[in-house]
C-alpha positions, 0 to 999 in steps of 0.5 A: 282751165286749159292744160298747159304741158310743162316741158319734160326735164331731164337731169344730167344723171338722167341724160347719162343713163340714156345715153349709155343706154343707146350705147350699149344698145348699138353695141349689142344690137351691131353684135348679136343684131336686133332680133336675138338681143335681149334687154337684159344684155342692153343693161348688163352692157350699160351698167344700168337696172332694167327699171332705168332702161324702162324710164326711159324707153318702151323696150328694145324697139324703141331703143332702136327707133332712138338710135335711128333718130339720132343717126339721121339727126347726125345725118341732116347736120352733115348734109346741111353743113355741106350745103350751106358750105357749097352755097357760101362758094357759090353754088346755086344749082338745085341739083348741085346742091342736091347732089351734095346733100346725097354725097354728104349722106353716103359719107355720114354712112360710111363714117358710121358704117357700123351704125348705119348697117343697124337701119339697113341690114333687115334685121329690124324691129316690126314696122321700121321698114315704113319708118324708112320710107317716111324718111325717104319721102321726106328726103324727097320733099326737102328736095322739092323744096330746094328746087321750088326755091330756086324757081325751078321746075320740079320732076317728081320722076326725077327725085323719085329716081334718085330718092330711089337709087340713094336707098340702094347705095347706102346698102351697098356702101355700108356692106363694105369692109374696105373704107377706100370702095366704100368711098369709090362707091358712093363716088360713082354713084354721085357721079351718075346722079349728076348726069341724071337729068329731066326727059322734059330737059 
């Protein structure tokens, strides 16, 4: 008989200690940073046991990896909405649109500042630097994508570059302090990305 996997329930509880677990986690890992936190901070922080940590995540690394997940959830949901809002304008240019995804993102970055310096400070769990660049690449195909929908010739350089120079610029954009350069920041960057353009064009 074949094994049918039955879908993992959560209680409510359950849900509330993760979360407060992936709260204090941030919060720790934003003050100590990641390599000098401890777990028994993360749960002292939380109010939990370090049994419950353990239910529910592998260790710190996982912790991280879990935030990191969420953030970039967070961050599809910015740049989709401002997506679909510029096509419901009218937009239809794939490197409009593109554009808008990326000046979504760097907003979503600048709003979560703290949160985002986490992922892009270096100070981070073995391994997670591939992480981000599976992340980048996959950023790169939904671009493809969008321009493979609107029939459009598609310049694998050309989203390389602009792939490329969105990693850098959320580095620097999240290194601010001040909310108003951040913004002037991600600005001009958006700014020259729209001028980029195919040497084929």
């Amino acid at each position: 008989m074949e094994k049918v996997d039955r879908p993992v329930r959560t209680s409510v509880r359950g849900a509330a200690t993760r979360s407060a677990l992936l709260d204090a986690a941030a919060k720790v890992f934003r003050t100590v940073g990641f390599a000098k936190a401890g777990v028994s901070e993360v749960v002292a922080q939380a109010g939990a046991s370090v049994g419950s940590l353990y239910h529910h995540f592998t260790g710190k690394a996982d912790l991280f990896q879990a935030l990191y997940e969420e953030f970039q959830q967070r961050q599809q949901d910015r740049t989709h909405q401002a997506v679909a809002e510029a096509r419901t304008a009218g937009e239809s240019d794939p490197t409009r649109l593109m554009n808008t995804a990326a000046r979504a993102y760097l907003e979503g970055c600048i709003e979560e500042r703290e949160t985002a310096w986490l992922f892009f400070s270096g100070d981070s769990p073995p391994g997670f630097d591939s992480t981000m660049r599976d992340r980048l690449t996959e950023w790169t195909d939904r671009n493809v994508a969008l321009f493979r929908k609107a029939d459009e010739p598609v310049d694998e350089a050309l989203l390389m570059v602009v792939s490329g120079a969105m990693l850098l610029a959320v580095t620097e954009v999240v290194r601010r302090e001040d909310l108003a350069q951040a913004r002037r920041l991600a600005d001009d960057v958006i700014a020259i990305l729209a001028r980029l353009e195919s040497p084929r064009s």
